[in-house]
DOPAKE-228330 format. One record per atom (N, C-alpha, C): atom name; residue number from 1; x, y, z. Coordinates in steps of 0.05 Angstrom, whole numbers. Layout:
BEGIN
{CA; NUM; {X; Y; Z}}
...
***
This chain:
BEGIN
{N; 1; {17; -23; 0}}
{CA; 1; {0; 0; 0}}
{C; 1; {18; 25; 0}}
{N; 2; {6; 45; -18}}
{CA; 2; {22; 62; -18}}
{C; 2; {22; 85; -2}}
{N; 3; {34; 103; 7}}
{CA; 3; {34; 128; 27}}
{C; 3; {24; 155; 3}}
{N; 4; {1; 161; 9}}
{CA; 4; {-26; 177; -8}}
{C; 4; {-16; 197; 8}}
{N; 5; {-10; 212; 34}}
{CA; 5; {-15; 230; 48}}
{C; 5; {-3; 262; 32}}
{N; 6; {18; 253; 23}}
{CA; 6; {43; 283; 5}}
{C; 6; {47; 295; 32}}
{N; 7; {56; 319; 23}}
{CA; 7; {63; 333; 47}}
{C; 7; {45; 347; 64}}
{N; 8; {22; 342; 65}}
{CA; 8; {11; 361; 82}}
{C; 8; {5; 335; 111}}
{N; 9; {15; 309; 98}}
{CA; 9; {16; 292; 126}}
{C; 9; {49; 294; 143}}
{N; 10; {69; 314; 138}}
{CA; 10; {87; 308; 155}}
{C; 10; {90; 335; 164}}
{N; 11; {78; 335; 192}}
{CA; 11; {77; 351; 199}}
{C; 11; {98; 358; 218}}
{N; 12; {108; 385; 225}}
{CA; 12; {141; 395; 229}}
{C; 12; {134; 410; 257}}
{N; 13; {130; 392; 281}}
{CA; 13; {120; 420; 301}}
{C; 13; {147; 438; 307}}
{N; 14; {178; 430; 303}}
{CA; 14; {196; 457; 302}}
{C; 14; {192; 471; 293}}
{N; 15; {179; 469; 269}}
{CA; 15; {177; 489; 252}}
{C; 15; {163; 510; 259}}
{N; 16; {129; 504; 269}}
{CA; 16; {120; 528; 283}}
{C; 16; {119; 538; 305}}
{N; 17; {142; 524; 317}}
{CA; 17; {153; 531; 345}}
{C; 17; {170; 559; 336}}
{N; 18; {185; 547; 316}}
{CA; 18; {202; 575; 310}}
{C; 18; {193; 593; 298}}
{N; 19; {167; 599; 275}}
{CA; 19; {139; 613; 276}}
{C; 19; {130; 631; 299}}
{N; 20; {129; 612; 320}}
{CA; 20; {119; 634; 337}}
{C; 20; {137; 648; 359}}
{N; 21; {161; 628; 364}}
{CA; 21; {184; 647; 375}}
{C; 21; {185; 669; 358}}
{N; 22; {198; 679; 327}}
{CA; 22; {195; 687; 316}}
{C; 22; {179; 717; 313}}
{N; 23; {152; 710; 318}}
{CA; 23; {129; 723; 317}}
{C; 23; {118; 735; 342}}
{N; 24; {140; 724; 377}}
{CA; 24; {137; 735; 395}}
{C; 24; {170; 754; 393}}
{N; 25; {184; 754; 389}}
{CA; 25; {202; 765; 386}}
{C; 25; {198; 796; 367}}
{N; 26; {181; 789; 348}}
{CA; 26; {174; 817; 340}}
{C; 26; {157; 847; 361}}
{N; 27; {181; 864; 350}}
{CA; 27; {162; 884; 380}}
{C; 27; {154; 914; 352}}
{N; 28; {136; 914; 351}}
{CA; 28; {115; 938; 348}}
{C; 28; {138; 969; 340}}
{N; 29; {129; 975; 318}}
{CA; 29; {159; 999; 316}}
{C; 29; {140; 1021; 341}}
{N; 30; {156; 1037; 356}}
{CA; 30; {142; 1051; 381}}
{C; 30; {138; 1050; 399}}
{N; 31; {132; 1019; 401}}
{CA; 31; {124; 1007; 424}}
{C; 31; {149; 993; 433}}
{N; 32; {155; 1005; 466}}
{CA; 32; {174; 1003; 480}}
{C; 32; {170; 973; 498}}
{N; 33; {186; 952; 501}}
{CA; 33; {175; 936; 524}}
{C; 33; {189; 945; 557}}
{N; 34; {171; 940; 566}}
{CA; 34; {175; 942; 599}}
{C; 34; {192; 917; 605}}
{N; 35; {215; 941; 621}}
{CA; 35; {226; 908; 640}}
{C; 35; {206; 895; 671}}
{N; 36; {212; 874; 665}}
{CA; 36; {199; 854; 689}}
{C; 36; {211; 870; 711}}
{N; 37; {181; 878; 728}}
{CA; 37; {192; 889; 760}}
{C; 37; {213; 868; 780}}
{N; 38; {219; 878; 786}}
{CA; 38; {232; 869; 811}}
{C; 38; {220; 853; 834}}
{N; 39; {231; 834; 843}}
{CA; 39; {219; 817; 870}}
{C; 39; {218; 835; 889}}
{N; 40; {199; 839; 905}}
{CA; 40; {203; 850; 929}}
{C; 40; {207; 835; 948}}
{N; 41; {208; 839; 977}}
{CA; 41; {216; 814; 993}}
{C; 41; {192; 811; 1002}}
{N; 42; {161; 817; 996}}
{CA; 42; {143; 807; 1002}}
{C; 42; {133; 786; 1001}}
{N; 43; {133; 769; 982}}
{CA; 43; {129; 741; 977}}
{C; 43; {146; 719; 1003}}
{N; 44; {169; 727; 1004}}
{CA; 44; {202; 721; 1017}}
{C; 44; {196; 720; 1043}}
{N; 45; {181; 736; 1053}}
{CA; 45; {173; 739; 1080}}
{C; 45; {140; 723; 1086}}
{N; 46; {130; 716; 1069}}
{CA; 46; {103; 702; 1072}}
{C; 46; {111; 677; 1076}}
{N; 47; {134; 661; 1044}}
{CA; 47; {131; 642; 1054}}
{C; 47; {154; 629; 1083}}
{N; 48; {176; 649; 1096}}
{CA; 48; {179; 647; 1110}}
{C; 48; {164; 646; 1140}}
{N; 49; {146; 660; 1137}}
{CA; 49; {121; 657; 1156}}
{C; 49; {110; 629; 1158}}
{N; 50; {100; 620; 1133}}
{CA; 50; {84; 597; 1126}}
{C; 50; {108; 581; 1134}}
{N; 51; {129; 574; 1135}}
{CA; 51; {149; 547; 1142}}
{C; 51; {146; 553; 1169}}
{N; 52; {144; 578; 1177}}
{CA; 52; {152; 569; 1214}}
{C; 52; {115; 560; 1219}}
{N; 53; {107; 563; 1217}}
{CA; 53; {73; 559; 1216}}
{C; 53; {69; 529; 1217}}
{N; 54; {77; 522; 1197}}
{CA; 54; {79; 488; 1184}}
{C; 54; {101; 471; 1212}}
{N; 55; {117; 488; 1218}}
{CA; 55; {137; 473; 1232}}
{C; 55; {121; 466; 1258}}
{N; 56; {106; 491; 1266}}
{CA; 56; {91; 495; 1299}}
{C; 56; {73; 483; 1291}}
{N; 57; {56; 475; 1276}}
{CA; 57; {38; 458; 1279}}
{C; 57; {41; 429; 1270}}
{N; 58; {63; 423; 1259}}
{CA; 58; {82; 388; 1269}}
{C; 58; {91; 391; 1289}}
{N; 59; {99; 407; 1300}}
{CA; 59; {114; 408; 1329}}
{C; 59; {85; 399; 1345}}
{N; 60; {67; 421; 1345}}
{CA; 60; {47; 423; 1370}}
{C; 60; {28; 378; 1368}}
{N; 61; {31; 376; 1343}}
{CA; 61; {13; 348; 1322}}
{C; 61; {33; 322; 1340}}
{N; 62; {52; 325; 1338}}
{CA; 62; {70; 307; 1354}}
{C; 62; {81; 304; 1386}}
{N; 63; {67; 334; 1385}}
{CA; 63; {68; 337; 1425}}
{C; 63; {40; 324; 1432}}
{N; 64; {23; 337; 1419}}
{CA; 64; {2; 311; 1424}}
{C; 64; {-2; 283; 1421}}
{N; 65; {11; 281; 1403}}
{CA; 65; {14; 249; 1392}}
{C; 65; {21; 243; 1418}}
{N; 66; {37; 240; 1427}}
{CA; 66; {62; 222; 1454}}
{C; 66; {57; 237; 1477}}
{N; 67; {26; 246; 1472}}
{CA; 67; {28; 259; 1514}}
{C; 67; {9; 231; 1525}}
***
């Protein structure tokens, strides 16, 4: 049996990978991009909050366990 498909059956997904890299890489004549803000240490300090949180309540989960 023969292979009927031609080329519209081999399909190339690099290909429109690099299409749309391509096509995101284009920037607008005028239009300026913004740089990505900055981390603040707000996040930094939540989830440091949330670990000691997690810790005291295994701590407090295992003081009960063994009283």
């Amino acid at each position: 049996m023969a292979n009927t498909q031609g080329p519209e059956g081999n399909y190339d997904p690099a290909g429109s990978t690099q299409m749309f890299r391509a096509f995101v890489d284009e920037t607008p004549q005028g239009v300026r991009q913004q740089a990505a803000p900055t981390a603040s240490a707000g996040p930094r300090v939540g989830l440091i909050i949330g670990v000691v949180v997690a810790v005291l309540v295994v701590a407090a989960v295992a003081y009960l366990a063994f009283m």
